[in-house]
N, C-alpha and C positions, 0 to 999 in steps of 0.2 A: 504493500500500500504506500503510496506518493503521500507524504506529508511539504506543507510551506508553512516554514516557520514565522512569526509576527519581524521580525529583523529583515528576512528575507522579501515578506514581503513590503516591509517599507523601502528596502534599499531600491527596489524597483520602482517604487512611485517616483523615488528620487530620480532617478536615473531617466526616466521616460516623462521628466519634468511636471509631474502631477501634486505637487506638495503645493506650490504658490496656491490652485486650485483646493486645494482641502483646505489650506490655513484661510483662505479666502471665506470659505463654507463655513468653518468653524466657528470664524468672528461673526460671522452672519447672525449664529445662532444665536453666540452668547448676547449680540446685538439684541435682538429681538425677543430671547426668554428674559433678559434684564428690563427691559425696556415694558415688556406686559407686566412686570413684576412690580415698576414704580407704578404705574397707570391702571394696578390691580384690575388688568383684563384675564379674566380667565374662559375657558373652552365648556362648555357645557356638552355632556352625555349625547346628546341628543346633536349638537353640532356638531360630534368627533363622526357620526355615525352618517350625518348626512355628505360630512368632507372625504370619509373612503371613499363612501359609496362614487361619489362622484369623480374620487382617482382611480378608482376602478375606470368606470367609465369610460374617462376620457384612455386609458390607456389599453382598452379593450380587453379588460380581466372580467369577462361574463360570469365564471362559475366559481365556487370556493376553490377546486384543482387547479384552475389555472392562476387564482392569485397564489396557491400555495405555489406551483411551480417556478412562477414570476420571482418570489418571496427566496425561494432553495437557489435559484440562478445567480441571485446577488447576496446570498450567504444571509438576508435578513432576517429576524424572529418576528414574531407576530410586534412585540412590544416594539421592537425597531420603525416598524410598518404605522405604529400610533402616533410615535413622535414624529416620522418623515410629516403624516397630517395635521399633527399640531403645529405643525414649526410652519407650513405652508396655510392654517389656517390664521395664526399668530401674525401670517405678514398683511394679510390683508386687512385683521381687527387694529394693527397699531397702525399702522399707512393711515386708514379712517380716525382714529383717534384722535393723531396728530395733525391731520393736515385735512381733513374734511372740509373746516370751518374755512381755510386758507386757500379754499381753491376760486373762489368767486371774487374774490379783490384780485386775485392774484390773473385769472383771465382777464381781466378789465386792463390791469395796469401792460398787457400783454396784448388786445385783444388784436392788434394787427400780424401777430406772427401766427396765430389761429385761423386767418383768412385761407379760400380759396378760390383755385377759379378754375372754369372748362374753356378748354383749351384746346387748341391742333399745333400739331410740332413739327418740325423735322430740320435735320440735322444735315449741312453740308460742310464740303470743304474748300469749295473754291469761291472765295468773296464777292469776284464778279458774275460768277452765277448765281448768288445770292441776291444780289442786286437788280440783277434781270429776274429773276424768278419773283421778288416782292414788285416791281413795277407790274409784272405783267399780272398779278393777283391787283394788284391796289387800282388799277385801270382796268379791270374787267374784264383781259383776255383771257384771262384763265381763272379759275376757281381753286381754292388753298387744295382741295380735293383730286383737281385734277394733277397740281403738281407735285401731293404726295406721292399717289399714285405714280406717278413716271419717274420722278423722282427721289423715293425711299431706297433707305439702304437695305431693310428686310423686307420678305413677302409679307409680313405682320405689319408691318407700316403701312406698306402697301394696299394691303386690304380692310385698314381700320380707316383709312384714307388719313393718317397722323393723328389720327385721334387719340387725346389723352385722359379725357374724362375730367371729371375733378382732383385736382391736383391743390395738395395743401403747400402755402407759402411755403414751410419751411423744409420741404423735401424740391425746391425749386434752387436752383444756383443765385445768388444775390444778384449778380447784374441781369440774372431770366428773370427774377422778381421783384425789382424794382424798375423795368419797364414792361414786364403784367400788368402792376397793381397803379400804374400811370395810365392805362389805357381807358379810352372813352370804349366798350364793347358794344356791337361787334367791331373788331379791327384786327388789320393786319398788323403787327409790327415791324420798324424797319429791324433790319437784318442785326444779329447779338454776337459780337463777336465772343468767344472765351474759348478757355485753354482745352473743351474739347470740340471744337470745329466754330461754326459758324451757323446760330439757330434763326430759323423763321416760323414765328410764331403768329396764327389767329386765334385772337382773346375772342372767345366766345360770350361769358358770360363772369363777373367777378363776385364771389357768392361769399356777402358776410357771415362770420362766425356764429352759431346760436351754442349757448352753452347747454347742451344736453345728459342725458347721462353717459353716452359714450364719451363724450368729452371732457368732464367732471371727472371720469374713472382715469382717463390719460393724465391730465394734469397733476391729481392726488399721484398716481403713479409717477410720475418726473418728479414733485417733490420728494416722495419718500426715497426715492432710488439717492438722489442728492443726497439727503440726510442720510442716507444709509452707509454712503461710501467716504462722506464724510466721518461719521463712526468708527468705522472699520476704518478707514487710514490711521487713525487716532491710536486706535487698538494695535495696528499692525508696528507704529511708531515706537512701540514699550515692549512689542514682544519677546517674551527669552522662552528659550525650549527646556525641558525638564527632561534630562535622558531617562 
């Protein structure tokens, strides 16, 4: 019988650069079992039961076999398997705890980088056909449509005719979204230069932010991640290992 001793097998994490990652994990936790512990949150029966069920779930463990198997694959015990859901149930009650209340001034004082807009795109490389292709859209001989299509770099371009859908500001390049969010819609814009080609865009439509719950849930989550790894750095800054 193959035995891996506890030495053996850290020397391996080491090796195959997986420690940064656990100590990373580690602080995480202490992060957040301390943190419910000043903010006296605790997990009720009843939430532990509905948080499996639903890692189950999401992870496709239908029957007791197969979370036991799932469970034997990663060496976990049942009690292992409580805590994995506490500790994941723990981030989402302290994220709310903390920063619930923080997310509605905090969109307002933000609410322009929240924006979005629908859009048509596409990407070239040579300026002066950039220049020709935006006249001949901005005068009517052509349609942004017609010169994706002939002129797209993929068959997907191509057949979305550059369509980009709604597209949030801050997943757009600064100088692509500070002449979006310039435009009078519908428009073409003149030609963008940057460091990957040279874009032509039609501003379809520029759609203000509504704070909803899907966007309530982001923003809570961008501050706690902040907070979080601000912790954890803090933590990481004092740590000593214990042989």
């Amino acid at each position: 019988m193959t035995t891996i001793s506890n030495s053996e097998l850290f020397h391996q994490l080491k090796i195959s650069g997986k420690i940064p990652e656990l100590i990373h994990g580690i602080l995480q936790r202490w992060v957040l079992e301390t943190t419910a512990q000043e903010l006296a949150i605790e997990i009720s029966d009843e939430e532990l039961q509905t948080g499996a069920d639903r890692f189950r779930a999401s992870n496709k463990l239908e029957s007791a076999n197969a979370t036991e198997r799932w469970l034997q694959d990663r060496m976990l015990t049942v009690d292992d398997f409580e805590q994995l859901v506490t500790t994941n149930l723990l981030t989402y009650k302290v994220a709310e705890r903390l920063f619930d209340s923080q997310v509605a001034p905090y969109f307002h004082q933000h609410i322009l980088d929240y924006a979005a807009a629908i859009i048509y795109e596409l990407l070239v490389t040579d300026q002066n056909l950039a220049i020709e292709l935006y006249y001949a859209i901005q005068e009517g001989d052509m349609t942004f449509g017609d010169v994706a299509k002939r002129y797209g770099q993929t068959k997907e371009i191509q057949q979305r005719a550059g369509y980009q859908g709604l597209v949030p500001r801050q997943k757009m390049l600064p100088e692509v979204s500070a002449a979006v969010f310039a435009a009078q819609p519908p428009q073409i814009l003149e030609p963008i230069a940057t460091a990957k080609g040279i874009y032509l865009i039609w501003v379809e439509e520029l759609v203000q932010p509504q704070l909803d719950e899907a966007l309530r849930e982001q923003i809570r989550w961008e501050l706690f991640q902040e907070w979080l790894q601000k912790k954890i750095g803090d933590l990481r800054a004092g740590l000593k290992f214990v042989p």
